[in-house]
N, C-alpha and C positions, 0 to 999 in steps of 0.2 A: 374546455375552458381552463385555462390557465388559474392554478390558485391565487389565495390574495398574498401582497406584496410584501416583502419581509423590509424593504428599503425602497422608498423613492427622492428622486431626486434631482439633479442636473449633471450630466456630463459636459464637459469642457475642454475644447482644445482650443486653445488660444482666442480668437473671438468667437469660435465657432462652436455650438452650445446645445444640446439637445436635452429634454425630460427625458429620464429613465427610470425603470423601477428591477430591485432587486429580486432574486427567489435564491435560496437554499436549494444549492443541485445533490444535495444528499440528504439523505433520509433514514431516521433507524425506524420506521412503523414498523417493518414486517420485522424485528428482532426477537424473537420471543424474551419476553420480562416476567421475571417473577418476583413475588411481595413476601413480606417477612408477616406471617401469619403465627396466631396461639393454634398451637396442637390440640390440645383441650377443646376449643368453641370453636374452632375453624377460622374465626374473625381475621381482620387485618390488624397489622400491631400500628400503634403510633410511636413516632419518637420524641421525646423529648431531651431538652437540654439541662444539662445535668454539670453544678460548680465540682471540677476538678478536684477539689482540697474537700469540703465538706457534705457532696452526697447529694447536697437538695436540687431540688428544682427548681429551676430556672422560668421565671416569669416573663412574655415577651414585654413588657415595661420595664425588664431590669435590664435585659441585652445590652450590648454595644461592642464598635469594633477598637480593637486591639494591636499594637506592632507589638513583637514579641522585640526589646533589646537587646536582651539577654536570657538565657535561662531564668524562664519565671517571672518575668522581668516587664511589661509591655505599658506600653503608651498608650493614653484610651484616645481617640478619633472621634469627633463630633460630625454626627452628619452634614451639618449645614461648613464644619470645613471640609469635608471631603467634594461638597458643591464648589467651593474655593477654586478648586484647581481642577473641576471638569471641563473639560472642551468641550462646548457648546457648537453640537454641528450645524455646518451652514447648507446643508446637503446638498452639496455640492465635489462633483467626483472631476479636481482640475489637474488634469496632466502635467507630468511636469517633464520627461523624458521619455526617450523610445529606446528600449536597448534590445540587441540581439536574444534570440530566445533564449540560446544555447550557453548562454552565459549566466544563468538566473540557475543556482546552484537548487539542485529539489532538495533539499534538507529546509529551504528556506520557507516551500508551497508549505499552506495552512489549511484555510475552508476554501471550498468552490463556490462561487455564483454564479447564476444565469445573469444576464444583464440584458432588456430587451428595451425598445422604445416605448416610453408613455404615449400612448396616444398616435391617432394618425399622422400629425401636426410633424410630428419627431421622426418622423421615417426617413425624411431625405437628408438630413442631417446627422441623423444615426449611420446609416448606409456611408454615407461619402466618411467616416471616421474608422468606422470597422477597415472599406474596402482599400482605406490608403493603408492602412496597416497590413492588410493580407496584401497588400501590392510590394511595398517593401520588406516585409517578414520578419515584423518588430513587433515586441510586446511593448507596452504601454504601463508606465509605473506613475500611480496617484495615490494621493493621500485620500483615504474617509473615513467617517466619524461614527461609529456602530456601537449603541449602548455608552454610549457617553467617554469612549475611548476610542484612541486614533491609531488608523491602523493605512499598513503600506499596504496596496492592490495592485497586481499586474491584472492585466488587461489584456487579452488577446481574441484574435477570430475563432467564432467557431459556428457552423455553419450561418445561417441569417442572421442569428447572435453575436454575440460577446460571452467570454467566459473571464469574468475579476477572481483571482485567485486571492486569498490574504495572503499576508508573510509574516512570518516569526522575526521577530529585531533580535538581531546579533548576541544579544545579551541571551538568548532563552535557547540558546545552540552549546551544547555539548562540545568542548576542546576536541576530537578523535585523538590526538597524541596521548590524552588520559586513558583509554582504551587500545593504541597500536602500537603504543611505545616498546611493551616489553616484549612486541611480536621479532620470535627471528626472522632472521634470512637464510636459508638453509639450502645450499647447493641441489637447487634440482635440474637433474639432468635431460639434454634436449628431446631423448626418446620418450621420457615422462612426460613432458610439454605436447610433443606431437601425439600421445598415445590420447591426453584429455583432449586436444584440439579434434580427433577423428570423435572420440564420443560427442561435444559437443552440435559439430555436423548434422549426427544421426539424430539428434533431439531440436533442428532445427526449426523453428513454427514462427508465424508473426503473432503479433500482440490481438488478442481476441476475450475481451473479459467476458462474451457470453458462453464460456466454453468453462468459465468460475463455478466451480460446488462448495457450496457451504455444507459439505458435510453435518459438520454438527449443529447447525441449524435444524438443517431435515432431521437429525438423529433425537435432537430437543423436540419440536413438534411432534413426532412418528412420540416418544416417550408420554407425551400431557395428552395425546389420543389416548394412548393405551391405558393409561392409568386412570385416566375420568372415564372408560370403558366398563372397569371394576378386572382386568385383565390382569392376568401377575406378569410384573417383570422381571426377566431373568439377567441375571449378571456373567456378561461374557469370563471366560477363562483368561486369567492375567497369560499375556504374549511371552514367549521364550525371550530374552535378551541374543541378538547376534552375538555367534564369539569375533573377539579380536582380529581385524587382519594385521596379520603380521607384516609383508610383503606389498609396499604401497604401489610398483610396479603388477605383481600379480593382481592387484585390484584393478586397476586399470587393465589387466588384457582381459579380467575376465568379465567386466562392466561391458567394453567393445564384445567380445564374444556374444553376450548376451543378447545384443543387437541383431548382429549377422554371423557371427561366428557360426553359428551351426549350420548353417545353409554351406559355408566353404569349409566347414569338416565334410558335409554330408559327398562333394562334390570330389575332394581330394584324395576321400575313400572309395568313390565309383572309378578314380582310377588309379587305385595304386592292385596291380596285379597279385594274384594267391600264389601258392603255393606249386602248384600242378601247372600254372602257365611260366614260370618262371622256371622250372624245369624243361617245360616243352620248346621253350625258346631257348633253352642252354644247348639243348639237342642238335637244334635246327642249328647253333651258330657252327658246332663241331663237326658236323655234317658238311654244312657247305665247305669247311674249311679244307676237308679230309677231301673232297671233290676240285678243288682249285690246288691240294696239292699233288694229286694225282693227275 
């Protein structure tokens, strides 16, 4: 049974309309969480709000919100204006474009949804919206209204579903030239190129997230076992740091090496001859020769 719905509503493509409802396709239940407790009584602590400038305690009949103008400086916001200028959704989910997938930059992806039809009623209308899209290979971009804020959603197939992704507006994206600008460019040469392109090869795989370990997940749980146990935990030994490679070429054969390198050492050396056969064959050549010149 499918949880309850996080969004319901209408989907719309041009006159064509179906009831849908949301769910949240991620989830942190299983995360381990921990509470800020007194050491003393074991209790859970509470927080309070506390004025900046002089120490006291903040009552929630004194609250309110704030724009900072300036250092120190802010504007206080009446609740009934911040109603002023809510968008009041009409929940409704109205297409407005189809654009190639492949062009929908992922800096842009936000949250996931599931998107399913309300009800039986919705099904064949839900179906022919999904299937024209997986027919021409187009995400779907709409506006909807989530918590009293408006937000862009693609739209695309995903198995008898839909999957609405949100999107970040332009404004909440990081410039990269702020971060790549002062990256050089630094002459690397084509056998450095070919040497990572053979490593990459060797680490070939397709995309499979059930093959994901949260390590430190397991390492947190496997830790609040032991210790609600009455168990001692022991503190591993801090790790050597690697030294420096010097030789960004030598990094690279010895990364490839690591792969398969030893198997064509082991094979190279089955046939480079010793000692005692290199001799026996120097014999053999002055022999025959001392025989053909006779």
């Amino acid at each position: 049974m499918a949880p309850r719905a996080y969004w319901k509503g209408t989907l719309k493509l041009s006159l064509v309309s179906c009831p849908v409802v949301l769910y949240p396709a991620t989830t942190a239940a299983e995360k381990t969480r921990f509470h800020m407790i007194n050491r003393e009584t074991g209790n859970r602590l509470r927080q309070q709000m506390v004025d900046s400038e002089t120490g006291d305690v903040v009552e929630s009949d004194q609250k309110g919100r704030g724009y900072e103008l300036r250092k120190g400086k802010y504007v206080e916001i009446e609740p009934e204006e911040l109603e002023a200028v809510q968008i009041e959704s009409n929940h409704t989910i109205d297409i407005e474009s189809f654009v190639p997938s492949e062009e929908i930059d992922q800096r842009y992806l936000n949250h996931p949804y599931y998107i399913a039809p309300d009800g039986k009623a919705a099904t064949d209308a839900f179906a022919v919206i999904r299937d024209a899209m997986k027919d021409r290979d187009r995400v779907a971009l709409a506006k909807i209204v989530l918590t009293n804020r408006e937000h862009i959603i693609a739209i695309e197939p995903l198995g008898k579903g839909l999957l609405g992704t949100t999107l970040r507006f332009p404004y909440e994206l990081r410039d990269e030239d702020e971060f790549f600008g002062d990256i050089k460019s630094p002459k690397v040469t084509k056998d450095m190129v070919e040497l990572a392109g053979h490593i990459l090869h060797t680490k070939a795989a397709h995309f499979d997230p059930s093959k994901f370990r949260d390590e430190y997940e397991t390492a947190l749980k496997a830790l609040v076992k032991r210790k609600a146990s009455g168990k001692k935990i022991e503190l591993p030994e801090p790790e050597e740091r690697p030294s420096n490679v010097v030789s960004l070429m030598d990094a690279l054969k010895q990364s490839l090496k690591g792969r398969g390198g030893r198997k064509t050492a082991a094979k190279s050396h089955a046939r480079r001859p010793t000692g005692r056969q290199r001799a026996a064959r120097k014999t053999q050549r002055s022999t025959a020769r001392q025989r053909k010149a006779g």
